[in-house]
N, C-alpha and C positions, 0 to 999 in steps of 0.2 A: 723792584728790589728782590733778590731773588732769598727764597729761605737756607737760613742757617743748614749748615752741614758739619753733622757731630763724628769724631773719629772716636769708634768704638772698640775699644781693648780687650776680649774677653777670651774664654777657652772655647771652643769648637763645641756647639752644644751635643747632645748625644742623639738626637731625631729631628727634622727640620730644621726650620729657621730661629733663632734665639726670641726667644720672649722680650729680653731687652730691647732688642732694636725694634721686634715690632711695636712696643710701645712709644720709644723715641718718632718712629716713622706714624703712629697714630696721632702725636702731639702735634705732625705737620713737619717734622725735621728733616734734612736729607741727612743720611749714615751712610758711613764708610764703615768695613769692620774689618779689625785682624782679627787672626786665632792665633799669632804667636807675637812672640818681642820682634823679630826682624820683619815682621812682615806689618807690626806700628810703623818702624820706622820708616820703611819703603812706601810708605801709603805718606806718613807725615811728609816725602819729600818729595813726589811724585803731586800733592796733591794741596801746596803751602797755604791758601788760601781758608783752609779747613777755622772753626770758627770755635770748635772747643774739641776738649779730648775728654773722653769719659774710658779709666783704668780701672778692669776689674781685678781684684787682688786674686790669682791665683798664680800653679807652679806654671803654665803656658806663656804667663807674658808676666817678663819680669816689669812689673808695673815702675819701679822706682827708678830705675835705668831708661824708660821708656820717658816715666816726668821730667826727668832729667835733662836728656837729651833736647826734649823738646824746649822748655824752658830757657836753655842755653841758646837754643837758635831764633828762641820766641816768645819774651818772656810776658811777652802782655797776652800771652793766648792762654783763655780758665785750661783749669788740668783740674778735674773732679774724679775721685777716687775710691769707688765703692766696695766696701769689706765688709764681708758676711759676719763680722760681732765687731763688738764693739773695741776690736782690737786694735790694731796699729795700723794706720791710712800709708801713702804715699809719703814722704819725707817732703818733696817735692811738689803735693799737690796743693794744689789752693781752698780745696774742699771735701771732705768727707763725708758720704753717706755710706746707710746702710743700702747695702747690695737689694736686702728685702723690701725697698720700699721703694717699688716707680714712681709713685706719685711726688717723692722725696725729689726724687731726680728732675723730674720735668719741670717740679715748680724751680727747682733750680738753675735748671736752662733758659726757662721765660724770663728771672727774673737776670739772667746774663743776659741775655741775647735777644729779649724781645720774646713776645707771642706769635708763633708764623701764621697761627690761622689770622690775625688781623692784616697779614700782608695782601693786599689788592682788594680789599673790603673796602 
């Protein structure tokens, strides 16, 4: 069985690799990641299989148009939507965390998706 592959939504970090995904990718995940709204999309359809989508709220990807879209071609796929206060999520997503809390998030992929480190154990 092979592990989950999360599409990651976020802005273009300012040095390296994003903190996010290497965390997603320490939990055992495979990540796909845009830096913008059209380049979600082209990943989401380039690559249908993808197993959940994680939207960070800022101005690079417009997260609500991105849940949207998805949704619309895929509704049974989580769409989790991470915003730095406690202010308004996705319209569209199924789930809200805070942006500050990876642990938040990964417990919430395991308990979508399974735990990958038990896969081939």
């Amino acid at each position: 069985m092979p592990r989950p592959t999360i599409l990651i939504a976020e802005p273009e970090p300012q040095q390296a690799l994003s903190t996010r995904k290497l965390v997603v990718e320490t939990g055992k995940f495979n990540v796909l990641t845009a830096h913008s709204t059209q380049e979600a999309l082209d990943i989401f359809s380039l690559f249908p299989q993808i197993s959940a989508v994680v939207l960070v709220i800022s101005e690079a990807v417009h997260a609500d148009l991105v849940a949207s879209t998805i949704k619309s071609a895929r509704s049974d796929l989580p769409v989790i939507c991470l915003t730095p206060s406690n202010g308004r999520g996705c319209l569209k997503s199924d789930y809200t965390i805070s942006s500050f809390e990876p642990q938040q998030l990964l417990d919430r992929l395991r308990s979508l998706l399974g735990d990958p480190r038990n896969i081939g154990a």
